[in-house]
MMTF fields as JSON, N, C-alpha, C and O atoms, coordinates in Angstrom:
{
  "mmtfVersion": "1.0.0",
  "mmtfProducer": "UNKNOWN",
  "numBonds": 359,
  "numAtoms": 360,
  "numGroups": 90,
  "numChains": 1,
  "numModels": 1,
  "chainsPerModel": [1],
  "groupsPerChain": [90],
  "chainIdList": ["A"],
  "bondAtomList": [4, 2, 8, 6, 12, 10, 16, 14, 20, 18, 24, 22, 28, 26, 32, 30, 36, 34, 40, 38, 44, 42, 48, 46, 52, 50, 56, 54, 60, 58, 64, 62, 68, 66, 72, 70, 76, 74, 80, 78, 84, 82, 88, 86, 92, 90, 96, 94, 100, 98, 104, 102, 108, 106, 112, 110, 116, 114, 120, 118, 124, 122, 128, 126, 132, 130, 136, 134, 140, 138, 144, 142, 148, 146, 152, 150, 156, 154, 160, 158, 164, 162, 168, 166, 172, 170, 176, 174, 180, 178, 184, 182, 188, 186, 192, 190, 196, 194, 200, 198, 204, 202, 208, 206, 212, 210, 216, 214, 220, 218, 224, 222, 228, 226, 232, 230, 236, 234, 240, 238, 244, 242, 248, 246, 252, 250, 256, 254, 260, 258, 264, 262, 268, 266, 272, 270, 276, 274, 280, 278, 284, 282, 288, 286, 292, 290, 296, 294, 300, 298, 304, 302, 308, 306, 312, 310, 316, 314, 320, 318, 324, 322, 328, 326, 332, 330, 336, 334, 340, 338, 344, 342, 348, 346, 352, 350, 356, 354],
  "bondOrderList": [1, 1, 1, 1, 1, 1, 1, 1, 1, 1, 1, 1, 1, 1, 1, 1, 1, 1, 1, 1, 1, 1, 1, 1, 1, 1, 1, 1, 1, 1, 1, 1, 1, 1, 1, 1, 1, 1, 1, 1, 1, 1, 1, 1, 1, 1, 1, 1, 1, 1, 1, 1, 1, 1, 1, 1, 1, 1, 1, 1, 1, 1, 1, 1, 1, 1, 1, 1, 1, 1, 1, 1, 1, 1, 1, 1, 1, 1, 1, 1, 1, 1, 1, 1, 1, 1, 1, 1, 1],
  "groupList": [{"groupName": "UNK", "atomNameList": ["N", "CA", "C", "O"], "elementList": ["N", "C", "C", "O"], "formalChargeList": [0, 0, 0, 0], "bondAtomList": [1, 0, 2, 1, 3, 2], "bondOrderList": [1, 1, 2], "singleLetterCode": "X", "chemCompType": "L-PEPTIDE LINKING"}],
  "groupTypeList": [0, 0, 0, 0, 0, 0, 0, 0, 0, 0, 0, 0, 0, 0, 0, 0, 0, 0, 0, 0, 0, 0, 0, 0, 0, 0, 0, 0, 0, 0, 0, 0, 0, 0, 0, 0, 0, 0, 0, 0, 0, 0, 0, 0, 0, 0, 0, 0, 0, 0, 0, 0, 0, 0, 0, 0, 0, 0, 0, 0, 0, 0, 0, 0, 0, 0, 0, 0, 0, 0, 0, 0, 0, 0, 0, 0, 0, 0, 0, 0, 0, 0, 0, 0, 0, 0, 0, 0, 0, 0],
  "groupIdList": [1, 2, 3, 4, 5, 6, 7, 8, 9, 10, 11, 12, 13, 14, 15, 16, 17, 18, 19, 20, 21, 22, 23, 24, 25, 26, 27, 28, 29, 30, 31, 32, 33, 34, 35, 36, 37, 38, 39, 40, 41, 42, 43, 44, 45, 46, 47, 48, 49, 50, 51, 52, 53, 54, 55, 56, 57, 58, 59, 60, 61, 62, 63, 64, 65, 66, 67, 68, 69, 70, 71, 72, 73, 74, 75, 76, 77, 78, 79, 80, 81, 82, 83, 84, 85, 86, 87, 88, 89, 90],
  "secStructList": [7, 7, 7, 7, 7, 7, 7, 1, 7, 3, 3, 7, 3, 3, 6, 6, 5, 7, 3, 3, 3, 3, 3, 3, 3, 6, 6, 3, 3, 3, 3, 3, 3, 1, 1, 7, 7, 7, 6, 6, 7, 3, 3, 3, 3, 3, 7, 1, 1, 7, 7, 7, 3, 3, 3, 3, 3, 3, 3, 3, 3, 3, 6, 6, 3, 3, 3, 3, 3, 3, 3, 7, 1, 7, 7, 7, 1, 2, 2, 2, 2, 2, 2, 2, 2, 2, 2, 2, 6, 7],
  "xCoordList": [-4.328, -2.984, -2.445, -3.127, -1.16, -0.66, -0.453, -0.563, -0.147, 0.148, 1.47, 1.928, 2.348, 3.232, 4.118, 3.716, 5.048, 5.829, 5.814, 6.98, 5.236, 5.506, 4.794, 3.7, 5.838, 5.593, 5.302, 4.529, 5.996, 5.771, 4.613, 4.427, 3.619, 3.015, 3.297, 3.308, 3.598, 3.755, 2.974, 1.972, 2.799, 2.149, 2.159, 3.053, 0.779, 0.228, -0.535, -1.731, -0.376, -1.291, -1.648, -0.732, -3.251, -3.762, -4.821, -6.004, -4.088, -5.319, -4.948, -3.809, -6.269, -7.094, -6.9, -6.64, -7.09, -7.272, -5.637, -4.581, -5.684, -4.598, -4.601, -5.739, -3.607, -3.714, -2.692, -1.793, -2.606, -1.493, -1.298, -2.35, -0.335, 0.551, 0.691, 1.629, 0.461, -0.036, 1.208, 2.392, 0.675, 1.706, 1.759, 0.846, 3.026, 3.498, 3.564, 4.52, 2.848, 3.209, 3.232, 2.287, 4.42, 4.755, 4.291, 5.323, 3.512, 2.832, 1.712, 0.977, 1.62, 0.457, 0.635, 1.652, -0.249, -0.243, -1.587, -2.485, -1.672, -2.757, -2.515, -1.429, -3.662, -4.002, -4.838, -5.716, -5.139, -6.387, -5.957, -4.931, -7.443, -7.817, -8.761, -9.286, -9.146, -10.511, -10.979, -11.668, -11.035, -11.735, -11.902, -10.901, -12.915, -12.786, -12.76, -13.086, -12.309, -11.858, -12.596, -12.672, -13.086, -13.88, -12.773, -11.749, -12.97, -12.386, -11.99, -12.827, -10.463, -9.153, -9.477, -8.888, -9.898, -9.675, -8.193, -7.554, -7.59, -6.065, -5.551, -6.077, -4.544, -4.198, -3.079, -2.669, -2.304, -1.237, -0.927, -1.028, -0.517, 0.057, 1.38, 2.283, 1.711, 2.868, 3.232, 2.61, 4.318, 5.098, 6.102, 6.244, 7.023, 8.406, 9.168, 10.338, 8.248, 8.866, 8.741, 8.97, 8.347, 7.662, 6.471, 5.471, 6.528, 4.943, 4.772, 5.604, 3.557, 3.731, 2.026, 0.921, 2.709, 1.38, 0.543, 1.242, -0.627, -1.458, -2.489, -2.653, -4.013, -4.748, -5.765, -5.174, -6.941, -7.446, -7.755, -7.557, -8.181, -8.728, -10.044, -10.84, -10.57, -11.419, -11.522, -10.686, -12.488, -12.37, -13.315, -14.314, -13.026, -13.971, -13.647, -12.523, -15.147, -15.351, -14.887, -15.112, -13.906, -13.881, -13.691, -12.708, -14.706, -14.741, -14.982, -15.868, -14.545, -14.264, -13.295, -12.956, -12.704, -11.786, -12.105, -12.867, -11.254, -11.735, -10.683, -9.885, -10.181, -9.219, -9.272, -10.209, -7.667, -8.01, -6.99, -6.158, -7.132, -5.897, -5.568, -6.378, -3.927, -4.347, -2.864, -2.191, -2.831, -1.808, -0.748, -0.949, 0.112, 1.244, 1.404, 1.489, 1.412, 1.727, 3.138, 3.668, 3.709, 5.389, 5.878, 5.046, 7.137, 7.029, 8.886, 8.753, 10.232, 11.814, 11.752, 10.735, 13.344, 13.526, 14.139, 14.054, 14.801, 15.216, 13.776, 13.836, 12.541, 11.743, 11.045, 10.041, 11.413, 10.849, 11.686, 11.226, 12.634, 14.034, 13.462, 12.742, 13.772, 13.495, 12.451, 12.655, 11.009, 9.487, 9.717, 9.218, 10.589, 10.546, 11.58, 11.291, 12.24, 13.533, 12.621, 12.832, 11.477, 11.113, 9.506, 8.769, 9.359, 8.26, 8.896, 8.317, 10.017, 10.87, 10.997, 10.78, 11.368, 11.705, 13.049, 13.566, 13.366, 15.222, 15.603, 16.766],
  "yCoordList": [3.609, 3.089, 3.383, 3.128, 3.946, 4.224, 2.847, 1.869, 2.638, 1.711, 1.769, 2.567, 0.963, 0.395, -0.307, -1.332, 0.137, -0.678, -2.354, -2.702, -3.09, -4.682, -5.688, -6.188, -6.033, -6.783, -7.918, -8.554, -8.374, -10.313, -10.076, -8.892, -11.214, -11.579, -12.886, -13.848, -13.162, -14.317, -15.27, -14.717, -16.556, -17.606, -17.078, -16.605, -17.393, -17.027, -17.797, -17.663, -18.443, -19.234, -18.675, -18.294, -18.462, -17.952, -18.786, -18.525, -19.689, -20.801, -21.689, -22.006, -22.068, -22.785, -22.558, -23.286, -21.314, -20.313, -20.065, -19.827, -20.143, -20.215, -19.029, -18.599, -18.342, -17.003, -16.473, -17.246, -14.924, -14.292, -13.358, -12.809, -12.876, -11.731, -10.479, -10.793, -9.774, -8.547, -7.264, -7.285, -6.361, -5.499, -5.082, -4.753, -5.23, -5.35, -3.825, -3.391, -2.651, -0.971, -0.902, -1.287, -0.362, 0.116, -1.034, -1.389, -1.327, -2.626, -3.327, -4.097, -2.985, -3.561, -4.654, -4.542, -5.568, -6.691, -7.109, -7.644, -6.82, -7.111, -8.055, -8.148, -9.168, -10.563, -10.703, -9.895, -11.876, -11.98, -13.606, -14.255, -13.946, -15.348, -15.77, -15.097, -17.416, -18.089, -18.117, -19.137, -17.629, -17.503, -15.881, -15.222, -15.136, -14.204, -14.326, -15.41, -13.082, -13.196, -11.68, -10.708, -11.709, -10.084, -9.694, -10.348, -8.506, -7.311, -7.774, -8.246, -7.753, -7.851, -9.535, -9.928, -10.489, -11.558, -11.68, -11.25, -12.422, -12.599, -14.017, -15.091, -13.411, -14.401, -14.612, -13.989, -15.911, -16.065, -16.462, -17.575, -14.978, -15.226, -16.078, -15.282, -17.314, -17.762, -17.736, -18.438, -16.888, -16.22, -16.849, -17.61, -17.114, -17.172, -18.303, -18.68, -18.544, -19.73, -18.821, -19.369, -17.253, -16.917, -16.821, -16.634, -16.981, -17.01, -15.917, -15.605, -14.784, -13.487, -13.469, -13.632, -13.117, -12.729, -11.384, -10.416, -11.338, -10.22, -10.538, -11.69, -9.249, -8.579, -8.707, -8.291, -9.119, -8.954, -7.097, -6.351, -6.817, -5.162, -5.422, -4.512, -6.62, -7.035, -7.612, -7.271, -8.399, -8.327, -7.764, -7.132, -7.976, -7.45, -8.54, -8.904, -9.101, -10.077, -8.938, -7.754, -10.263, -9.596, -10.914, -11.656, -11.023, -12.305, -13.511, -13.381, -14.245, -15.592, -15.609, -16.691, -14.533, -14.578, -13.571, -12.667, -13.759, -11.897, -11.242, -11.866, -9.996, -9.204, -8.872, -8.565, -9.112, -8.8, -8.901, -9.803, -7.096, -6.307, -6.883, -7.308, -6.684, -7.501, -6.065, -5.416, -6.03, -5.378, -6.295, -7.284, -5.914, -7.003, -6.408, -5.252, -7.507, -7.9, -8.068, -7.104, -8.803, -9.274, -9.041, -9.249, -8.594, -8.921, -8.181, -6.957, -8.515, -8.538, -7.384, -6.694, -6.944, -6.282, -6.935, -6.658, -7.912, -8.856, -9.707, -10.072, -9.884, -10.176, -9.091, -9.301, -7.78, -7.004, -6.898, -6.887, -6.839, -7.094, -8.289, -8.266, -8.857, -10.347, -10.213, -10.485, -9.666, -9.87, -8.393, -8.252, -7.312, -6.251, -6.651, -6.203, -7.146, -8.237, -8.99, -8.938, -9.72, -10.641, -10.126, -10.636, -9.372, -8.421, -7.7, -7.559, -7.243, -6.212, -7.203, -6.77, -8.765, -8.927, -9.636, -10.596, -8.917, -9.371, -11.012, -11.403],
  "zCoordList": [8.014, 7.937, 6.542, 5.549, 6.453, 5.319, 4.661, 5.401, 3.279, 2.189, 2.074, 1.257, 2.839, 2.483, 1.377, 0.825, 1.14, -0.607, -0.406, -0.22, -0.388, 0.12, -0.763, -0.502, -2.284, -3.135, -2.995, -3.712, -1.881, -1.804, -0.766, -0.483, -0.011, 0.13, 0.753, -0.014, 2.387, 2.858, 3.151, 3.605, 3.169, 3.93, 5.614, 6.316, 5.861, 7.316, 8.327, 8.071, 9.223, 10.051, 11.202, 11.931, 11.712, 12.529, 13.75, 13.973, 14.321, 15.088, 13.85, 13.504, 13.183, 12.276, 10.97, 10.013, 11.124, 9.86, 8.813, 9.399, 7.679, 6.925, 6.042, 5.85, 5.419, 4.841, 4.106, 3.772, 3.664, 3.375, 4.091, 4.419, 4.53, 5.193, 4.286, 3.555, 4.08, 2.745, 3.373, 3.039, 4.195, 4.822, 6.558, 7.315, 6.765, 8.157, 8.444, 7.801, 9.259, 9.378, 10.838, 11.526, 11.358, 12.231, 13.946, 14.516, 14.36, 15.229, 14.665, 15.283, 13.345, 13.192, 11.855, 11.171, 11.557, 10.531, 9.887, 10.539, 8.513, 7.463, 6.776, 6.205, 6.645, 6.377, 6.081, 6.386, 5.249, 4.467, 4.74, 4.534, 5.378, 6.012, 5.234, 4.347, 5.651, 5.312, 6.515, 6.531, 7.536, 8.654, 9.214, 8.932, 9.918, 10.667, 11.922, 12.406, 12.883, 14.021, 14.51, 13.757, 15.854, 16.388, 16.705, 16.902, 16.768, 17.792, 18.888, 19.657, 19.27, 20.936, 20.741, 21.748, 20.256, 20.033, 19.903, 18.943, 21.149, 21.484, 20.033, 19.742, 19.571, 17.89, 18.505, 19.484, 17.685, 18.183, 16.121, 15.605, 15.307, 14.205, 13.619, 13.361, 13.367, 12.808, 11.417, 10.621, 10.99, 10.032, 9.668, 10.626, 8.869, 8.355, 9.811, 9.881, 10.613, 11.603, 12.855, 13.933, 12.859, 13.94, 14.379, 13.687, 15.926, 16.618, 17.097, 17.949, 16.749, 17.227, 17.697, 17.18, 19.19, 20.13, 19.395, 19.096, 19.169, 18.499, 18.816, 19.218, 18.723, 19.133, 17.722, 16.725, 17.49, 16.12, 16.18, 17.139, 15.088, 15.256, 14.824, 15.057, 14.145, 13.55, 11.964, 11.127, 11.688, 10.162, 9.076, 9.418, 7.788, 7.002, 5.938, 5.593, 5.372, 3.954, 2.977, 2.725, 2.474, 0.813, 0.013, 0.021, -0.595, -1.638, -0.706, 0.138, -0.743, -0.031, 0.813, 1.293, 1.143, 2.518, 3.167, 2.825, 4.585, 5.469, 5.59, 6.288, 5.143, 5.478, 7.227, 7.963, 7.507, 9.313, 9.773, 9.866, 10.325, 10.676, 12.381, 13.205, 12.515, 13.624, 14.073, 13.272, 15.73, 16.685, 17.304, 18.01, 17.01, 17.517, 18.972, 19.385, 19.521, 21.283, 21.501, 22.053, 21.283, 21.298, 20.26, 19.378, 19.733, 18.671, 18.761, 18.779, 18.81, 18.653, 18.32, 18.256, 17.971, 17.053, 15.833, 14.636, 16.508, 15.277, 14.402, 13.228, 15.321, 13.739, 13.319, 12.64, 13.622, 12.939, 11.692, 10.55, 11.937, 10.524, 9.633, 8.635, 10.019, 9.633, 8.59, 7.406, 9.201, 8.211, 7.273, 6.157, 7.978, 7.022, 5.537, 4.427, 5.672, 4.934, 3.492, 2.281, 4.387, 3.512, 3.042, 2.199, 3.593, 2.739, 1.674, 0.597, 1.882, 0.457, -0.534, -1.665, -0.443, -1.309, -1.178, -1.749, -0.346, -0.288, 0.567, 0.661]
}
């Protein structure tokens, strides 16, 4: 996955699990949790006051949290605006 320009860094809730929102590319969403999640483990990510149906891809430890890429299931076109908006910054 390419590296995206995305300075801010949102608050993220996953189940249980609490986090940051890092970069949003094309259907897909990178997060860094205090919990991990396997592979097609069905997530239900809440963002900026949205609930977005997603797919884990799996995770990986780094430090004391797990990075974990996840596939968006549902997901507007209006909150794709919306999270691309507030990932820039603006």
């Amino acid at each position: 996955m390419s590296e995206p320009n995305t300075p801010t860094t949102l608050p993220v809730k996953v189940g249980s699990a609490t986090g940051l929102l890092h970069a949003y590319v094309k259907d897909r969403l990178r997060l860094t949790l205090d919990e991990p999640f396997a592979p097609g483990t069905p997530l239900k990510v809440e963002v900026a006051g949205m609930a977005i149906q997603a797919k884990s891809l799996g995770s990986r430890k780094q430090g004391e949290h797990f990075a974990l890429e996840v596939t968006l299931q549902t997901f507007t076109k209006y909150n794709r605006r919306k999270l691309t908006q507030l990932l820039a910054g603006e």
